[in-house]
N, C-alpha and C positions, 0 to 999 in steps of 0.2 A: 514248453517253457512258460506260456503264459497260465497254465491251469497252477504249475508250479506257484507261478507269484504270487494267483488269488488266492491259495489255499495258505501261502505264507501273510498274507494280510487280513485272512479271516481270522488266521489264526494269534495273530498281533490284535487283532479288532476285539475278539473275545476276552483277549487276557486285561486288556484294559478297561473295559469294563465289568469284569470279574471282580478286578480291584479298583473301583472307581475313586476311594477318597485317597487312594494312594494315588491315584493319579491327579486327579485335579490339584492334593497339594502341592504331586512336584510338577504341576502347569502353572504354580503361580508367579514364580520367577518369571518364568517365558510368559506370561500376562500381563507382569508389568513391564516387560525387556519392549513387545510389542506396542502398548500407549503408549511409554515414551517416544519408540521410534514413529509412527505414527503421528504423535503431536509433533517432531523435531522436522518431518517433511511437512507439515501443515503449517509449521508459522515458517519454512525456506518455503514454499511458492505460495501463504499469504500474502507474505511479507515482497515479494517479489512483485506481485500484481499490483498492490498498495503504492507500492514504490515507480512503478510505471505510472499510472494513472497521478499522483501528483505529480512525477517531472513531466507529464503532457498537457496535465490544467497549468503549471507553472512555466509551458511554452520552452521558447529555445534557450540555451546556456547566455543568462546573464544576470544582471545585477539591477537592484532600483535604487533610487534615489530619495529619500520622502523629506519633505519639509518638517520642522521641530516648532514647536511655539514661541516666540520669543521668552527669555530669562526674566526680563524686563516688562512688563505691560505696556505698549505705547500707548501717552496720551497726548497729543498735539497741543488740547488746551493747556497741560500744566508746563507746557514748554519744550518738552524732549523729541526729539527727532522723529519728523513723520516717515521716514523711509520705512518702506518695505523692509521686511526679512524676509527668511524662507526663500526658496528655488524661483528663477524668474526663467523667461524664455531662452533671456539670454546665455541660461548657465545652457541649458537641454544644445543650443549653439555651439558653445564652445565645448561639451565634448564631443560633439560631432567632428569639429576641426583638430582634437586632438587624441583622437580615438577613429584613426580613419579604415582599421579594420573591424569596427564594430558593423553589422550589418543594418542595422536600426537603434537609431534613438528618438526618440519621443516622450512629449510632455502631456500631464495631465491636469487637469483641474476638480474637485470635488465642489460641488453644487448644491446650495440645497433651494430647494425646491417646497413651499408652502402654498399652493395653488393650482391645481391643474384642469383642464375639461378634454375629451369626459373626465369627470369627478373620480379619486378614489379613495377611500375612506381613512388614510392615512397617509396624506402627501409628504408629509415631513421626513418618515422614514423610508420613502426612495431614494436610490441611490443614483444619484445622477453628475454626469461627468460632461464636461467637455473637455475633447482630445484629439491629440497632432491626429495622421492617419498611422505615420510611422508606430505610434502606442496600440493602435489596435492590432496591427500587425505582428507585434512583439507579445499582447496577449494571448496571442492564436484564439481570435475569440470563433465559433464556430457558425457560420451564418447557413440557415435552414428556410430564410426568407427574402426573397432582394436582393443587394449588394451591402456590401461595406462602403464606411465613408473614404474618399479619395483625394488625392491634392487639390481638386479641383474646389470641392468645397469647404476646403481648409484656405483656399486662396482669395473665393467668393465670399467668408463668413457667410457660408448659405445656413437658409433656414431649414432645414434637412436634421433628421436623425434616428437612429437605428434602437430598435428595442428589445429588451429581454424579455423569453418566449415567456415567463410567470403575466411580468404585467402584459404583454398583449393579451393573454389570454382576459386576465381581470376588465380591460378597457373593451376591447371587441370579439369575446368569446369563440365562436366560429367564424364570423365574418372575417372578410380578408381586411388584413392590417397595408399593407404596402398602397402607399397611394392616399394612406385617410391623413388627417389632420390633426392633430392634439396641440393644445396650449400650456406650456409652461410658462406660470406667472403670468404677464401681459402677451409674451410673445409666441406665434403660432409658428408649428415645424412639419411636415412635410413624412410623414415614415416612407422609410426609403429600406429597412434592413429589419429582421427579425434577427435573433443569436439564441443559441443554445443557453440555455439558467445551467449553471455550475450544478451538478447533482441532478438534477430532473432524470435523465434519461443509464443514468448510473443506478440510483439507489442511494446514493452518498448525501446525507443532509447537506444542507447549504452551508460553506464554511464562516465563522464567524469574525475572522480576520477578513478586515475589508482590502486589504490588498490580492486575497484570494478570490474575491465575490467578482460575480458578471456586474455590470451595472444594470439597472432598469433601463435608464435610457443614456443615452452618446449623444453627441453633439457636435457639432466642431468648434476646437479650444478658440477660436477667434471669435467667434458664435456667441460662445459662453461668457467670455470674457467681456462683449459689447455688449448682450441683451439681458441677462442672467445672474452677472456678478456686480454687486451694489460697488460704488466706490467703497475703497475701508483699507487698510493695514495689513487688511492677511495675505499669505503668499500670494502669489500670480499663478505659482506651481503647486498642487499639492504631490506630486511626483514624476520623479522622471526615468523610463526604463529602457536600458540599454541588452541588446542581442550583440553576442558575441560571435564567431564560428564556431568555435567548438569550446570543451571546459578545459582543455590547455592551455588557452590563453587567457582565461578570465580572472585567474589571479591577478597579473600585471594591469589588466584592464581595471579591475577595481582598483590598482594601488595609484594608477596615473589618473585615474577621473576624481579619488580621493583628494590629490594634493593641489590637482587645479582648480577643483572646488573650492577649496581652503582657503587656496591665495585669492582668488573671487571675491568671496567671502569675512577675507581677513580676521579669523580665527570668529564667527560670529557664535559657532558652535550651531546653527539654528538647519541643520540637515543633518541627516543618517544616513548611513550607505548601508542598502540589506541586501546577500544574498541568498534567494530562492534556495539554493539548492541545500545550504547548511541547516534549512527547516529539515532535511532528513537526515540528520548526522542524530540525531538522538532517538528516534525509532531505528536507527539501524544498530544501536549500541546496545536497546532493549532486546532486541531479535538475538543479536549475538550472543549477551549473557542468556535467552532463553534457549537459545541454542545449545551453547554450552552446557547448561542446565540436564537439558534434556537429551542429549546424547550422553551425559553423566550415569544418568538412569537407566537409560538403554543397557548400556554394558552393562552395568551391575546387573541389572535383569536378568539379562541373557546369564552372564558369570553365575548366579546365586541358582537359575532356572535350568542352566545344564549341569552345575555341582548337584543339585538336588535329583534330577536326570540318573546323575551316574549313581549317585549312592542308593534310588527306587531301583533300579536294576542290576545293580550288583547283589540288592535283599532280595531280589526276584529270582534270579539266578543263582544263588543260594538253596531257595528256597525250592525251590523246580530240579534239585537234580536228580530224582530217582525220572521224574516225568522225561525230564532232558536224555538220558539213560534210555528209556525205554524207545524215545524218539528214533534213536541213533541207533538202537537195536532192530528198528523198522525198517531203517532200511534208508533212514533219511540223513544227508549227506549234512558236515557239522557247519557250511557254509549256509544252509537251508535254516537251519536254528537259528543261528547265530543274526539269519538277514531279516526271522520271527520276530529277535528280538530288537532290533534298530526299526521295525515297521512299527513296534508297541513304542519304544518312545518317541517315532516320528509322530504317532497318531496325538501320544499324550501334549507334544509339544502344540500340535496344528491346533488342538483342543485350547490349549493356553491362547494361540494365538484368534483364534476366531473369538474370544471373550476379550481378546487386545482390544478388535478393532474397535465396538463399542466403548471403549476403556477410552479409544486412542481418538472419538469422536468429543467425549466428553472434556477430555484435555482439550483440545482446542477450540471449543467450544468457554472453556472456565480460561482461557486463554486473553479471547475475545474481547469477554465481557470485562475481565478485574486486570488483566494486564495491560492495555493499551497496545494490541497486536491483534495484528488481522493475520487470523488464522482459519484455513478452511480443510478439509477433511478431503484429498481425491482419491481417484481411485487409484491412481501408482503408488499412495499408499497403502490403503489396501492391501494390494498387489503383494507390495515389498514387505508387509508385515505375515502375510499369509504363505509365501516364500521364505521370509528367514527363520519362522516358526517351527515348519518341520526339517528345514536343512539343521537346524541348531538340534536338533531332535536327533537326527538321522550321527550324528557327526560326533555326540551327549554319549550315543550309545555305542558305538564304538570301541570303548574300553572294558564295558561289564562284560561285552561279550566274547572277548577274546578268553574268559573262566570258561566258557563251554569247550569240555572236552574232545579230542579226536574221539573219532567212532574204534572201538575197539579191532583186533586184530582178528579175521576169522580163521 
């Protein structure tokens, strides 16, 4: 039985390449059936890893709050009202008291910072916060050095604070950070916490949304607020980010921290309410249409690459019947021929598909780069291209072969 098969696969093996340009034309169908499918598994578990890794930088199911600039410029001198705008503590408060299944809320402050020691060569554009603890918590910032800041010294306004692993590296290269000292502006802090930098340990550039960014350094918001932040007009808050249980209830949770805001507020207009997670509603809409797309292709592929299948071996089988004839005169049984010729267009299909996969590399690779989807090449697809290659082969020929005739009567 098994001498049987090999001799019916040598003998599929020679006829295909006997007629090689008849074959590779009709493997072009099935070459391009396989890149698409191929690239359509490459942007579902690109897209899928992509999709993981920001809902884990973007932490648990919730919503932020950011401060707006005023409409209005305040000037005190020219008479108009010094009040504050923008998020104050008290608001981060009261949706605490009115959101009492949120799991954490927490306030922030953005800093800026023009002075530091050690020195480094562009203070200005660090990013520096002071924040509840409840906010770092809701970050999920990832601490690789120390501890996190705690209510203790959110309650102390201690001089304490936690840094992101870029600038420790820039301030004390190897040496150890936890325990040294640094100055922001006039006032001296205490490193107590190193964190993971967004991207470092991914590959992923730093993102340029600064609501997605690690900070340089943390603080605590009482901290900030007394040593750090001048008198002046601008918020108290530059944001405030609220954890939910789960994303079932985070609709209503936005619509009720929205409206008590407002009445706060009294229509000031001077906050936004963003949720994290509709930053993925528009990469997930590009994936779908390339989805779409690309399993469009697939079929026709496959369709155009086994019509072409059947009609190379029906000319084949045509063309073969004295040889088929004499086959069958040998002594060889018509299911024997008939399983020649489905091994010849399995072989020519595998043929299509092993020029897929390179096909089906390049696709999501031109994916990558001009579509805005992360697409990556595995090997299940592979797999699945190199399997449905010759099953489509195997399945193509089927029809021509049912022309080969019974063996005659002896």
């Amino acid at each position: 039985m098994r001498s049987g098969w090999l001799r019916i696969v040598c003998i599929g093996l020679r006829r295909v390449w006997a007629h090689r340009l008849r074959s590779l034309a009709a493997s072009l169908g099935i070459l391009v059936g396989v890149a698409a499918l191929a690239g359509l598994v490459s942007v579902h578990h690109g897209a899928a890893r992509e999709a993981s890794r920001i809902a884990e930088r973007l932490g648990r199911p919730g919503f932020e709050v950011r401060s707006l600039p005023p409409a209005v410029p305040v000037d005190p001198a020219g008479g108009m009202s010094a009040d504050r705008s923008g998020l104050t503590i008290r608001d981060a408060r009261a949706l605490e008291d009115v959101l009492p299944e949120a799991q954490a809320v927490g306030g922030m402050r953005e800093v800026v910072v023009r002075e530091t020691a050690p020195r480094v060569e562009t203070p200005g554009s660090l990013f520096v916060v002071g924040a509840e603890p409840q906010w770092v918590d809701v970050t999920r910032l990832v601490v690789v050095e120390g501890r996190r800041l705690d209510a203790r010294d959110e309650a102390r306004a201690a001089a304490v604070c936690i840094l992101g692993e870029d600038l420790r590296r820039r301030l004390f290269a190897n040496a150890p950070a936890v325990g040294a000292r640094i100055r922001l502006e006039q006032s001296w802090f205490t490193v107590v916490g190193v964190v993971q930098t967004f991207g470092e340990r991914t590959g992923v550039a730093r993102a340029p949304d600064p609501a997605a960014r690690v900070p340089d350094v943390i603080v605590p918001l009482r901290t900030a607020l007394s040593r750090l932040v001048l008198p002046g007009f601008e918020p108290e808050l530059t944001e405030i980010r609220v954890a939910v249980p789960s994303t079932g209830v985070l609709e209503a949770h936005v619509k009720v921290g929205r409206r008590v805001l407002e009445r706060l507020h009294a229509g000031a207009h001077d906050f936004e309410v963003l949720v994290p997670l509709q930053r993925l509603a528009a990469p997930r809409a590009r994936r779908r249409a390339a989805e779409r797309t690309l399993a469009a292709i697939a079929g026709l592929g496959f369709l155009l690459g086994g019509m072409n299948l059947v009609w190379a071996l029906t000319v084949d089988v045509l063309e073969r019947r004295s040889e088929i004839e004499g086959r069958l005169a040998g002594g060889e049984s018509a299911a024997e021929v008939r399983r020649s010729f489905r091994v010849e267009a399995a072989a020519i299909a595998a043929f299509g598909g092993a020029l897929g996969i390179p096909a089906g590399y390049a696709v999501a690779e031109w994916l990558t780069r001009t579509g805005g989807l992360q697409a990556s090449l595995g090997v299940d697809a592979v797999v699945l291209g190199l399997v449905a290659a010759p099953l489509a082969g195997w399945l193509a020929g089927w029809f021509p072969t049912r022309r080969v005739p019974d063996p005659p009567d002896a």
